[in-house]
C-alpha positions as CSV (number, residue, x, y, z in Angstrom):
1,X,-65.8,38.6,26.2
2,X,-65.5,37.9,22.4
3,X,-63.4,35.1,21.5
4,X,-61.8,35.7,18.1
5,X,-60.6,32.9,15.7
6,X,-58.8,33.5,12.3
7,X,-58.2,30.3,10.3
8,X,-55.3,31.3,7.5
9,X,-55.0,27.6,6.1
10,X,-55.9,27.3,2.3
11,X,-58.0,24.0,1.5
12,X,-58.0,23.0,-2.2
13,X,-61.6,23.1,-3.8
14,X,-63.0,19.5,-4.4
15,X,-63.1,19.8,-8.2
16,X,-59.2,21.0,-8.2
17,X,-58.2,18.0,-6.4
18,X,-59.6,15.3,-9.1
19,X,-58.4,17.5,-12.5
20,X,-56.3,14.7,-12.5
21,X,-58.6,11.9,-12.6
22,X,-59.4,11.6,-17.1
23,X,-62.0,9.6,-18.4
24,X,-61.5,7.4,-21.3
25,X,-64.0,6.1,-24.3
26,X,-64.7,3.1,-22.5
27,X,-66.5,5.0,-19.1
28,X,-63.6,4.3,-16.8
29,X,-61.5,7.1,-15.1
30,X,-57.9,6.7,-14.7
31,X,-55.1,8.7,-13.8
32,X,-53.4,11.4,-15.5
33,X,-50.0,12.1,-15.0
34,X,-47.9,15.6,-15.8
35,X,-44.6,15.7,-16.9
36,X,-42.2,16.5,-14.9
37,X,-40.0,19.6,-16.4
38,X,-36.5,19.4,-16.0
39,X,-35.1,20.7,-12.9
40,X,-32.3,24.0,-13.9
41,X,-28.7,24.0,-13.0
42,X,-29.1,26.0,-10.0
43,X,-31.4,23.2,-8.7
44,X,-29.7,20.1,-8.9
45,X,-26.3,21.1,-8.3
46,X,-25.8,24.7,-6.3
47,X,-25.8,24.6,-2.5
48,X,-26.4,27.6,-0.5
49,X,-26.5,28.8,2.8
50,X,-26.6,32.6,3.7
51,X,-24.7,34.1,1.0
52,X,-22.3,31.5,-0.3
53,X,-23.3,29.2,-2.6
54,X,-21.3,26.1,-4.2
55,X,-21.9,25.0,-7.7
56,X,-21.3,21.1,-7.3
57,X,-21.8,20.6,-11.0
58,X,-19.2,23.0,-11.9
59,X,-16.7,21.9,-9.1
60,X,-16.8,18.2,-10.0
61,X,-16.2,19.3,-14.2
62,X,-13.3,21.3,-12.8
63,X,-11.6,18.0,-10.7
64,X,-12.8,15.8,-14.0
65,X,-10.4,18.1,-16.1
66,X,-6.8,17.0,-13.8
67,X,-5.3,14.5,-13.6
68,X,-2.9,15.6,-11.1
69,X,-2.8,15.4,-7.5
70,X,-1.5,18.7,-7.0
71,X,-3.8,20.5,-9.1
72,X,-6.8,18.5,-8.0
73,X,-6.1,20.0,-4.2
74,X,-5.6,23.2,-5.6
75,X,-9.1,23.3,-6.8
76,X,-10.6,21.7,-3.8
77,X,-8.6,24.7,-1.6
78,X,-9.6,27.6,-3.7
79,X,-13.7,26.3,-3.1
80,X,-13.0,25.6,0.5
81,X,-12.0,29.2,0.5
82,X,-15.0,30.7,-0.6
83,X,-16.2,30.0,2.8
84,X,-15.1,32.3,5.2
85,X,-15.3,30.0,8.2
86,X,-12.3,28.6,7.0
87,X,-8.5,30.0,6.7
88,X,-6.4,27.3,5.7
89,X,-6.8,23.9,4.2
90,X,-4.5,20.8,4.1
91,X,-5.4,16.9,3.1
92,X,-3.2,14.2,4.5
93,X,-3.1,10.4,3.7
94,X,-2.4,7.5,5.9
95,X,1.2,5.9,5.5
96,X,0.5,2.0,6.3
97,X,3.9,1.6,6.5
98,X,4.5,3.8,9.2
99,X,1.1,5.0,10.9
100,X,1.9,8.7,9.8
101,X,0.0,11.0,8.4
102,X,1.3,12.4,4.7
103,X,0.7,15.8,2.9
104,X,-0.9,14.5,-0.9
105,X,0.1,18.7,-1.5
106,X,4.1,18.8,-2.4
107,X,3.6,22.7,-1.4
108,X,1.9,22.1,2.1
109,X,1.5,24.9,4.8
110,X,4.9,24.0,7.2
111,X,2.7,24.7,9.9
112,X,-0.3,22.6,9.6
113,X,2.1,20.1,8.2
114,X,3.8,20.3,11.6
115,X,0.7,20.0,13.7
116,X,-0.3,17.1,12.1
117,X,3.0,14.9,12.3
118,X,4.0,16.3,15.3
119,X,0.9,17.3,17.7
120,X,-1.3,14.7,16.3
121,X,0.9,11.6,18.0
122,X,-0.1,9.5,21.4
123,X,-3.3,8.2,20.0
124,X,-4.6,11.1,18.8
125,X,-5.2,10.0,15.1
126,X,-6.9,6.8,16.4
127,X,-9.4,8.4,18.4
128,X,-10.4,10.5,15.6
129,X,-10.5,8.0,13.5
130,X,-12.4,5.6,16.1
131,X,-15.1,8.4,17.0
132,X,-15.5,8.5,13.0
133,X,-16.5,12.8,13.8
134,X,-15.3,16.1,13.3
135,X,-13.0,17.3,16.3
136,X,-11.7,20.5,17.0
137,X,-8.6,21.2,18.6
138,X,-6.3,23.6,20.2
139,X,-3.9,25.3,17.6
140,X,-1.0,25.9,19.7
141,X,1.7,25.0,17.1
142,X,3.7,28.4,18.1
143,X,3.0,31.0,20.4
144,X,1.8,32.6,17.4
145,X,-0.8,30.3,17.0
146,X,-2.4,30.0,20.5
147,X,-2.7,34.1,20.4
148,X,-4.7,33.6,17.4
149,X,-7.6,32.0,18.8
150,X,-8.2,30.0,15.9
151,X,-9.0,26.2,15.7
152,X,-7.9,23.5,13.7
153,X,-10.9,20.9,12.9
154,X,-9.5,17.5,12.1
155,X,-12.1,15.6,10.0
156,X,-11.4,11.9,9.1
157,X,-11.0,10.4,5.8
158,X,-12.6,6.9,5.3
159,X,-12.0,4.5,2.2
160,X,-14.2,1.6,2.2
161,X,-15.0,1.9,5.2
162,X,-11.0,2.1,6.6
163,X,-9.5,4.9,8.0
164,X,-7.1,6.7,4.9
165,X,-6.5,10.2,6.3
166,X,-7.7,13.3,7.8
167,X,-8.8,17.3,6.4
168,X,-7.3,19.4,8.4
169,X,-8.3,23.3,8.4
170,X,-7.5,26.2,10.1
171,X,-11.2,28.1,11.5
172,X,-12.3,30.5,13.9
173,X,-15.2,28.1,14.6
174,X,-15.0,25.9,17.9
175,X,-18.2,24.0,17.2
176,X,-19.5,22.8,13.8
177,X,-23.2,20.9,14.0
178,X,-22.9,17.9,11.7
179,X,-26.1,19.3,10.6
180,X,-25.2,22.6,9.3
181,X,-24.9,23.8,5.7
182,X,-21.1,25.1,6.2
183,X,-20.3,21.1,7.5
184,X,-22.0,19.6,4.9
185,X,-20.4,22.1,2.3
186,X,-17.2,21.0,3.6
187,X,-17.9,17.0,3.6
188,X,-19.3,17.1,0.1
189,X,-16.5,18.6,-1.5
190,X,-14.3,16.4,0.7
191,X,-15.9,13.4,-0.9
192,X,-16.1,14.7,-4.2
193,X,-12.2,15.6,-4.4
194,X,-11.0,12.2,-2.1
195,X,-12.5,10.2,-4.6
196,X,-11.1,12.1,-7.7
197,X,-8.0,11.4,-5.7
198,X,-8.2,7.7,-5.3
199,X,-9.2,7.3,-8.9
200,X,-6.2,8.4,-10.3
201,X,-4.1,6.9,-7.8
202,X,-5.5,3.6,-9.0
203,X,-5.2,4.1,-12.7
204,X,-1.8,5.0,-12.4
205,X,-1.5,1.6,-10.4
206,X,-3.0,0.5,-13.3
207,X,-1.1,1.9,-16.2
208,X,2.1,0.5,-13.5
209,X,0.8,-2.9,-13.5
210,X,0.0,-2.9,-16.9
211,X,3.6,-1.7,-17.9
212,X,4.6,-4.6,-15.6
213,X,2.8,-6.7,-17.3
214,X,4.3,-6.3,-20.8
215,X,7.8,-6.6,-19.9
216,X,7.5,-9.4,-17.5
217,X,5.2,-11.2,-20.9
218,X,8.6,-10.2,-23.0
219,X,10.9,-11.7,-19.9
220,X,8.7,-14.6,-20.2
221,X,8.9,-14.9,-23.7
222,X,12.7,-14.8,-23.8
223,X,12.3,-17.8,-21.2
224,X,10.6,-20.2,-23.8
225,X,13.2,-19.1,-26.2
226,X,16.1,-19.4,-23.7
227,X,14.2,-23.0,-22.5
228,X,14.3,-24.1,-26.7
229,X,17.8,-23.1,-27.0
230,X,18.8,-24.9,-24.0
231,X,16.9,-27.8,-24.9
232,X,18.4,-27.8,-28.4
233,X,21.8,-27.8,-27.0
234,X,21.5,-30.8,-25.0
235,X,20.4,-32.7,-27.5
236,X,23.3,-31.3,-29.4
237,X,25.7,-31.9,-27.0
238,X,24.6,-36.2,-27.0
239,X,24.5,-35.9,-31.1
240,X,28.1,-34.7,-31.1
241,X,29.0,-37.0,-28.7
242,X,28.4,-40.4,-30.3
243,X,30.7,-39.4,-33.2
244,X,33.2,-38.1,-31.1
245,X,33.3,-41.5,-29.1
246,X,33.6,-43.4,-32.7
247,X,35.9,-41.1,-33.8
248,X,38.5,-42.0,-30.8
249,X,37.3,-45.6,-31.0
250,X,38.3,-46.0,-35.3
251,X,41.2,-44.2,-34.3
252,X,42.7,-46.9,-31.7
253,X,41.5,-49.7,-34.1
254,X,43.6,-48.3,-37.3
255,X,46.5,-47.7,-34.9
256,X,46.7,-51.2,-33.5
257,X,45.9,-52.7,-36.8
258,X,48.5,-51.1,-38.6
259,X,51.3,-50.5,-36.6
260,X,53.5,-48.2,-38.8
261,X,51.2,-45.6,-39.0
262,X,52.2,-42.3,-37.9
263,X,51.2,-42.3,-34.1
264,X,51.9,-38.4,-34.0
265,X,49.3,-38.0,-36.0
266,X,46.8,-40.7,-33.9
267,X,47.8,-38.8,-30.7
268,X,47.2,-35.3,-32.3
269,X,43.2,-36.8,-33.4
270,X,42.6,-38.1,-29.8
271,X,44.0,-34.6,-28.4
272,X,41.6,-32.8,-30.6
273,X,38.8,-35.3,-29.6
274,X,39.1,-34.6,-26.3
275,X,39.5,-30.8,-26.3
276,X,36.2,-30.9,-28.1
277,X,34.4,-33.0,-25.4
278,X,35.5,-31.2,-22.4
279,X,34.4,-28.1,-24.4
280,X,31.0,-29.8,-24.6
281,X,31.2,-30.9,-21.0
282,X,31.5,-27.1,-20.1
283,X,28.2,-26.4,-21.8
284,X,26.3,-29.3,-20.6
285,X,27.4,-28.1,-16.8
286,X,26.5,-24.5,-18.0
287,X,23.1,-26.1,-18.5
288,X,22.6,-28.4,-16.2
289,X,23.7,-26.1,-13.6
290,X,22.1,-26.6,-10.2
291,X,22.4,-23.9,-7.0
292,X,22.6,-24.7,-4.1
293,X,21.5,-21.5,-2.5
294,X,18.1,-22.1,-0.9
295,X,15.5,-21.9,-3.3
296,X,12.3,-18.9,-3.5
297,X,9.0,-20.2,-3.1
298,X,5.5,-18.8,-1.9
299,X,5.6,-18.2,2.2
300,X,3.4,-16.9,4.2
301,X,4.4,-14.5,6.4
302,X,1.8,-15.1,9.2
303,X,2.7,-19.0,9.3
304,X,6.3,-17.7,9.9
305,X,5.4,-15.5,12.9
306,X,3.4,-18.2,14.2
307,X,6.2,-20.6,13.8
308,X,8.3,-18.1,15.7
309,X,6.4,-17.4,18.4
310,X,6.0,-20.9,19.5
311,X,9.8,-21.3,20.0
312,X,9.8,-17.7,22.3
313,X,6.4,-18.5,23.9
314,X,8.1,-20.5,26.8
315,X,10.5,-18.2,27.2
316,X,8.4,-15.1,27.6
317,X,6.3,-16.3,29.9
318,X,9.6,-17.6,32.0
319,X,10.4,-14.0,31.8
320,X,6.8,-12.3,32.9
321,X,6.8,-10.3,29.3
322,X,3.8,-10.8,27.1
323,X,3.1,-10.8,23.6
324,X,0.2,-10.3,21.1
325,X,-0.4,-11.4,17.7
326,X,-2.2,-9.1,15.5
327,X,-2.1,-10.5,12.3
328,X,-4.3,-9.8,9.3
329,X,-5.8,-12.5,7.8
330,X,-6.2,-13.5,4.2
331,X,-2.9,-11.6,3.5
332,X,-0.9,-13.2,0.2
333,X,2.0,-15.1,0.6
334,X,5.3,-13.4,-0.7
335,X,8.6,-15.0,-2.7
336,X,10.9,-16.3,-0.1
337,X,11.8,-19.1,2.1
338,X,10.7,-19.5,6.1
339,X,14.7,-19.8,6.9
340,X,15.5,-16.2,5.7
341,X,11.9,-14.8,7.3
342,X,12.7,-17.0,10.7
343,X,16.1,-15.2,10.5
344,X,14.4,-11.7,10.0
345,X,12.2,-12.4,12.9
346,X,14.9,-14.2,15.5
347,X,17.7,-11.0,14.7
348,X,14.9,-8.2,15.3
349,X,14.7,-9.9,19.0
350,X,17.8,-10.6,19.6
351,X,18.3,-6.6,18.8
352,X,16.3,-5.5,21.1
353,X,16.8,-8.4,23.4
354,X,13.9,-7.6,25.8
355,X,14.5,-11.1,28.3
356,X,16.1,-8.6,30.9
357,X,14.2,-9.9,33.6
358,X,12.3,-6.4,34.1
359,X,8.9,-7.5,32.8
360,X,6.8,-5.4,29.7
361,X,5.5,-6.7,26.6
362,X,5.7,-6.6,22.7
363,X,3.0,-6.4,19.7
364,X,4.0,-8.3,16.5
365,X,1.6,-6.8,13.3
366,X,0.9,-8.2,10.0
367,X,-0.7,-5.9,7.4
368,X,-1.0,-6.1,3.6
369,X,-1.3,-2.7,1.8
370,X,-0.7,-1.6,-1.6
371,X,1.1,-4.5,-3.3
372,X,3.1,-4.7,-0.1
373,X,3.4,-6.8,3.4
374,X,4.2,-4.8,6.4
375,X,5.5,-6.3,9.5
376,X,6.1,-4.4,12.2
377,X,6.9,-5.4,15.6
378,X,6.1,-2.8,18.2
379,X,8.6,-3.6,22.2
380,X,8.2,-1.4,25.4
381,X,12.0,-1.8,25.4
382,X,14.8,0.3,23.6
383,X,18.0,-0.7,22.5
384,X,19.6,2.1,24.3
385,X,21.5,-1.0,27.1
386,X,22.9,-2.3,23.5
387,X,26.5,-1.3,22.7
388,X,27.3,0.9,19.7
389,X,29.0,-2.3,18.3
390,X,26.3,-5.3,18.9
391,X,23.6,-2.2,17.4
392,X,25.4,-1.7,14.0
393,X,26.4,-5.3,14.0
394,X,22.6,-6.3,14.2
395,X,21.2,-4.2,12.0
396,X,23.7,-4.7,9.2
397,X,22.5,-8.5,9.8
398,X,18.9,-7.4,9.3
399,X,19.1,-4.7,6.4
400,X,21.3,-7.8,4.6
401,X,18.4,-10.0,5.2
402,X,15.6,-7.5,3.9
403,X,17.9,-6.6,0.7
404,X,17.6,-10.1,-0.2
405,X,14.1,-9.5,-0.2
406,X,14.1,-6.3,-2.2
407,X,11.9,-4.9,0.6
408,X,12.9,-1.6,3.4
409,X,13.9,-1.9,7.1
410,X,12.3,1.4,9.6
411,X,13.5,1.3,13.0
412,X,12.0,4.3,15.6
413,X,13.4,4.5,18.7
414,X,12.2,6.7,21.8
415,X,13.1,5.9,25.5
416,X,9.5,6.6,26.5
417,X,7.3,5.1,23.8
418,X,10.3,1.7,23.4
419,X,11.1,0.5,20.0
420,X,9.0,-0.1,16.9
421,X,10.7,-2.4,14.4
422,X,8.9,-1.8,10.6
423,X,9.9,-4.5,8.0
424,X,8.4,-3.9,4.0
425,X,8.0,-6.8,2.1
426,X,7.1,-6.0,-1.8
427,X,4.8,-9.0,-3.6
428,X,6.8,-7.9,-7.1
429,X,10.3,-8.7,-7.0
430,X,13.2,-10.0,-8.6
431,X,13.5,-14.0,-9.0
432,X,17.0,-14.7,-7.8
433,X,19.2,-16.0,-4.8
């Protein structure tokens, strides 16, 4: 028996291995180095896989050259298309306000805009944004749908590391490795366009803010000038005065002194004299005018919910029904006063009025996001045992309240999910009563 060995490996020869040892003048042998020649297009910016290939380079000039949403998810659809293993393609942002997921794409498929707002309730959205992976799911949207036997894959959007949407996309696939060239297509380009996205959502924050900036530096200009004026009219009004006061005081002194005078003519001075000071009396109150409306000053909204839920705490537990504080901390403080937000807080219970003596629980949130503190207090109860009358009577109370604040009032009610009360605060607004 012959035993026959073939050994394909290719060993470098000795002398190749130290071409790039050089030595110098002075006997020493150092190092030489090759440049590096630059790497082609096709290198540093195509991926491929089978026979599709995205050109990254040429993708991100494309997003670089919009500047509007719409557009920008045009683009990012038409490369998603190129591969196959995808039909249809739809992004969708988180609404703080109200937990829902919202088409960025004014011309959204109905359908997948449908599944997503409707099909993706009950948790869903958390645990695909808790599990921080891919997941696909059943596309039953219509009968239409589950004959299909397509998918729709629900990938999750993060933004500094906090949940800010999903991808959704239609695909005959039903498993996608995290690994795999079609997966890492789609996430790339995800990233790419997501954060095309957020940049020009932020400059036109920006450009808004600035704008804001400018008139509320002319508003505060006017104030100074308004201040002077005001200023310069009070000290007016006490110039004026004094004469005035000689004036009436000359005039009794010639009248008593010389008694034939004309007093007609005495009585019409002091008439005159006192028309002008009660003229001047009506523009120093103008001035000096004080409200007694409450006043607006910095509150924060967390010390008012804690201040609240000490004077229900005794009562809850009285009635067996629990409640949890989730409040976000190192939120700003908004321009009001704790009265008006204890008012906001007590009428939204009294609403729903959940001391029945049957038990359950409620969830009050604080959250700040985009220039804007959200409130929202979540009750297994509903306000169905409320009459039509006490209902419109306590909202009207509440949606007075939250005018005064400039700010919006959601309620959603469902007899099996209970009530979800969402109150929007704005940090800009208005300073009056």
């Amino acid at each position: 028996m012959r035993l026959l060995k073939e050994n394909k490996r290719d060993y470098q020869p000795f002398l190749s291995s130290v071409e790039q040892l050089e030595k110098y003048g002075d006997g020493k042998y150092k190092i030489k180095v090759k440049t590096n020649l630059p790497l082609s297009r096709a290198q540093v910016s195509v991926l491929s896989g089978g026979n599709v290939k995205i050109d990254l380079l040429t993708f991100s000039e494309k997003l670089n050259t919009q500047n509007q949403p719409d557009a920008i998810i045009e683009i990012f659809k038409s490369e998603v298309n190129r591969l196959s293993f995808f039909s249809e393609t739809e992004l969708f942002t988180l609404d703080d306000k109200t937990s829902e997921c919202n088409p960025i794409n004014k011309n959204c498929n109905p359908k997948l805009f449908y599944y997503v707002k409707n099909f993706l309730k009950n948790g869903i959205l958390d645990w695909v944004a808790e599990s921080k992976n891919p997941k696909f799911l059943p596309w039953d949207v219509d009968a239409a749908a589950t004959s299909s036997g397509l998918s729709c894959l629900v990938v999750p959007i993060f933004n500094n590391n906090r949940f800010a949407g999903v991808l959704a996309a239609l695909t005959n696939l039903k498993y996608l490795s995290e690994d795999s060239f079609e997966y890492r297509t789609l996430v790339t380009i995800l990233n790419l366009t997501f954060s095309k996205l957020e940049h020009v959502r932020l400059r036109d924050e920006l450009n808004k803010t600035y704008s804001e900036y400018q008139i509320l530096q002319s508003k505060l200009f006017n104030d100074f000038k308004f201040a002077a004026i005001g200023e310069l009219t009070s000290k007016s009004i006490e110039e004026i005065g004094s004469p005035l006061q000689v004036i009436m005081s000359y005039s009794d002194l010639l009248q008593k002194e010389n008694p034939d005078l004309d007093s007609e003519a005495a009585e019409f001075i002091r008439s005159q004299v006192h028309t002008i000071k009660e003229i001047l009396d009506r523009l120093g109150n103008f001035i000096n005018h004080s409200d007694s409306k409450p006043k607006l000053y910095s509150c924060s909204v967390n010390t008012a919910i804690n201040d609240f839920y000490k004077v229900i705490e005794h009562s809850l537990r009285a009635d067996s029904y629990e409640c949890v504080l989730d409040l976000e901390e190192n939120i700003p403080s908004i321009l009001s006063n704790y009265n008006s937000l204890k008012q906001i807080l007590i009428n939204a219970f009294s609403l729903i009025n959940p001391l029945r003596g049957t038990g359950g629980g409620m969830i009050i949130q604080s959250r700040y996001s985009k220039e804007t503190i959200i409130v929202k207090m979540l009750f297994t109860d509903t306000i169905e045992s409320a009459s039509k009358e006490e209902k419109e009577f306590g909202l009207n109370i509440l949606k007075h309240l939250m005018d005064k604040h400039e700010g919006e009032m959601r309620i959603n009610d469902e007899s099996n999910a209970g009530t979800n009360l969402i109150f929007s605060f704005p940090l800009k607004r208005k300073i009056r009563e």
